[in-house]
N, C-alpha and C positions, 0 to 999 in steps of 0.2 A: 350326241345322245341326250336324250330328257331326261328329267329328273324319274319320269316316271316307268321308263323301260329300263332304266336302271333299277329303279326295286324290284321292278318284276325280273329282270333275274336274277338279282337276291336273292328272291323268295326261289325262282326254279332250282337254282344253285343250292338252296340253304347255306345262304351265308348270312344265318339270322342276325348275327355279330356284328354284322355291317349293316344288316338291315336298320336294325333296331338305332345305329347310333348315324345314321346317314341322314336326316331332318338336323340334327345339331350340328354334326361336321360340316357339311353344306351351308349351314350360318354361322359357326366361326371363321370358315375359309374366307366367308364373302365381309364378313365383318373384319378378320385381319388381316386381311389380302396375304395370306400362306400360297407357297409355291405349289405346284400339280402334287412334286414328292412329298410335301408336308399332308399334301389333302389325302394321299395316298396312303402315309404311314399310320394315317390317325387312321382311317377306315381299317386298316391292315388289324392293327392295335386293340379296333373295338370288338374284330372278330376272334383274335388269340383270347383276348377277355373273355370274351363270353362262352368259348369252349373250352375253355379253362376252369371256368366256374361250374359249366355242363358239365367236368368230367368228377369234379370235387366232390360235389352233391350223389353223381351216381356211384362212387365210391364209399362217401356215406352212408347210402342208404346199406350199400352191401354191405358194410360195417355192423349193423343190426346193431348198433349202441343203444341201451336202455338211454342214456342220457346224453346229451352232448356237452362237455365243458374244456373247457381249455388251460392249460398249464400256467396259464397269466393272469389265471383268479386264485394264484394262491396265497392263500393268510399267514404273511409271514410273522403275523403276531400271534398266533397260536403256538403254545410250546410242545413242539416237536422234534424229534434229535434226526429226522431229515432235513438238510441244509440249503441253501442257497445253490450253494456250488452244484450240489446234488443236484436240484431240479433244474439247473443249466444243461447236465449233461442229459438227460433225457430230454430235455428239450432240443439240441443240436442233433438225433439222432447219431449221434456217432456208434453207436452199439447196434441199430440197424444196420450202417454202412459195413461194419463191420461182420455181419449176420452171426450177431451173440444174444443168447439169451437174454432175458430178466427176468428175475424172480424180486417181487417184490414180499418180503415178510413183516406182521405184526398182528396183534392182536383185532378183533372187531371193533370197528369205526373209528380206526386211525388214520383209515382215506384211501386203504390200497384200490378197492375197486373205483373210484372216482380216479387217482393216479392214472389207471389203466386205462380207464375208457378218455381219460384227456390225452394221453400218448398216441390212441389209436384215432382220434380226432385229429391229431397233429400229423399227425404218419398222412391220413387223407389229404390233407391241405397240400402236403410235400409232394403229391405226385403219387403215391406208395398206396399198395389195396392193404387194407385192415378185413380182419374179422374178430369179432367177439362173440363168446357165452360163457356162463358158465360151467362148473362140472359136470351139474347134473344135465344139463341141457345135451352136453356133449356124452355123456354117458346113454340119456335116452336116444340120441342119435345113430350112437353107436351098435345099442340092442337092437332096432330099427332097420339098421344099415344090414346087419348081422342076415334078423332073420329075414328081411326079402331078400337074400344075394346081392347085394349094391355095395360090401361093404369096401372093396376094393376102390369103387369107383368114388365112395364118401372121404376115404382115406387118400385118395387125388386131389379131393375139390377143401381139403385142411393142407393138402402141400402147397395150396397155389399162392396163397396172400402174403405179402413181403413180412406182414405182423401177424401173427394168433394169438387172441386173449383169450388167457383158460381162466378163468377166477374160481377163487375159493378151492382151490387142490388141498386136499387133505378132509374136506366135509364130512365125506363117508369113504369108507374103504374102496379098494380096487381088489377085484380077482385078480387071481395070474392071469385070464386073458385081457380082461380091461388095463393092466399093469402091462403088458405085451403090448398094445394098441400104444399106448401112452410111448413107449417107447420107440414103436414103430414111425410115429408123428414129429417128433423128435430126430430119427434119422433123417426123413422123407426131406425137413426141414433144417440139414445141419450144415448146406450147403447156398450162402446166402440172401436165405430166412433169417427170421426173430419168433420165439415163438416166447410171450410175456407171461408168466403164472404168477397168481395172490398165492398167500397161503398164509395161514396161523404157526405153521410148523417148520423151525427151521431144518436144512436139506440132511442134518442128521441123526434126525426126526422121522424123513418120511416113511422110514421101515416100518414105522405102525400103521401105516395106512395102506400097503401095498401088500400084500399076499406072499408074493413072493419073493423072498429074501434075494438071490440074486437080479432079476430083474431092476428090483428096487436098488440093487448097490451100481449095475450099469446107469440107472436113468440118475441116482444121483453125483455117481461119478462123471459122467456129460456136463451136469450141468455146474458142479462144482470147480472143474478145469475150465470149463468157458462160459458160464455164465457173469451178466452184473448184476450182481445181489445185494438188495436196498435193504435194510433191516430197520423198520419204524415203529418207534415207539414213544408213547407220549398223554396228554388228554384226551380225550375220545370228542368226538363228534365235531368237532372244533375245526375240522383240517383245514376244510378250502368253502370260499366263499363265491357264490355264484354274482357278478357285476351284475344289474341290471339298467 
């Protein structure tokens, strides 16, 4: 077979993986006289790469991260009483694997939403779908969902992602039903999921921002029995530094 009815069914195939790395495999096989199976594995190789990378990127995007940053720019020279150890374990996802919460707490601009959106960054890279917003964004969705009739179908498409970041819970209040919803999310996802929350407030605390007394003692009793709860506190602004 030619070199060149071989791309062409690459391309019919879309095995652009292969496509794209098949001019250089073809000159290092001939440059290092590699076996039929080496010339094979490397073709094999450049097409898991490159749908591997195809699947990362379209999990990103469905992430909707305001930012992207990664848990490996963090400034361990900044004094904050989040640890080392700490950011190991969020980094291992072990609390995914295990489908437990996070609650991340601390006051504004100690890093919690950067935290979050580099976990749900990382959660992508691993294979794992993310989603991110905030409260309010997740609140106007909800109103939205509400009044066309869809909200069923809204409250399906927050059970699906292995991670959910809520940020900033505790901003403004919740009704009993928005406090209902919240809880709802939380079941949808108690069987393993991760669903990750910022907040200013620690969890017994949240009764002033939920409406409804019991509600608010179920959704913090959930997450008080199974959640990993980060508690940071420290300089402000200082957390993590972006590499460039």
């Amino acid at each position: 077979m030619s070199t060149a009815v071989a791309r062409n069914l690459m391309a019919e195939m879309k095995l652009l993986g292969m496509l794209n790395a098949f001019d250089k495999v073809v000159a290092d096989a001939t440059r290092d006289q590699i076996s039929y199976t080496e010339f094979l594995d490397a073709l094999l190789q450049a097409e898991v790469d490159y749908r591997g990378e195809r699947s990362a990127q379209r999990r990103l995007k469905a992430a909707k991260l305001p930012i992207r940053v990664s848990l490996d720019d963090f400034d361990y020279t900044a004094h904050r009483s989040i640890t080392k150890t700490q950011i190991r374990e969020l980094q291992s996802l072990g609390w995914l694997r295990d489908g437990r919460p996070l609650v991340l707490i601390g006051p504004t601009g100690v890093g919690k939403s950067f935290i979050a959106q580099a976990i749900a960054l990382q959660v992508c890279h691993h294979g794992k779908s993310a989603l991110y917003m905030n409260v309010t964004t997740w609140l106007e969705n909800v109103a939205l969902a509400r009044s066309s009739g869809t909200y069923l179908r809204y409250r399906d498409k927050l059970a699906k992602p292995d991670v959910l970041v809520l940020d900033d819970v505790g901003m403004r209040k919740l009704t009993a039903t928005e406090a209902q919803d919240l809880c709802e999310i939380l079941e949808e996802r108690s069987i393993g999921k991760s669903t990750v929350f910022t907040t200013q407030l620690p969890l017994n605390h949240w009764s002033e921002v939920i409406a409804d007394p019991v509600i608010a003692d179920a959704i913090r009793d959930r997450l008080e029995h199974a959640a990993l709860t980060i508690h940071i506190t420290g300089n402000f602004n200082t957390f993590l530094v972006i590499k460039t």
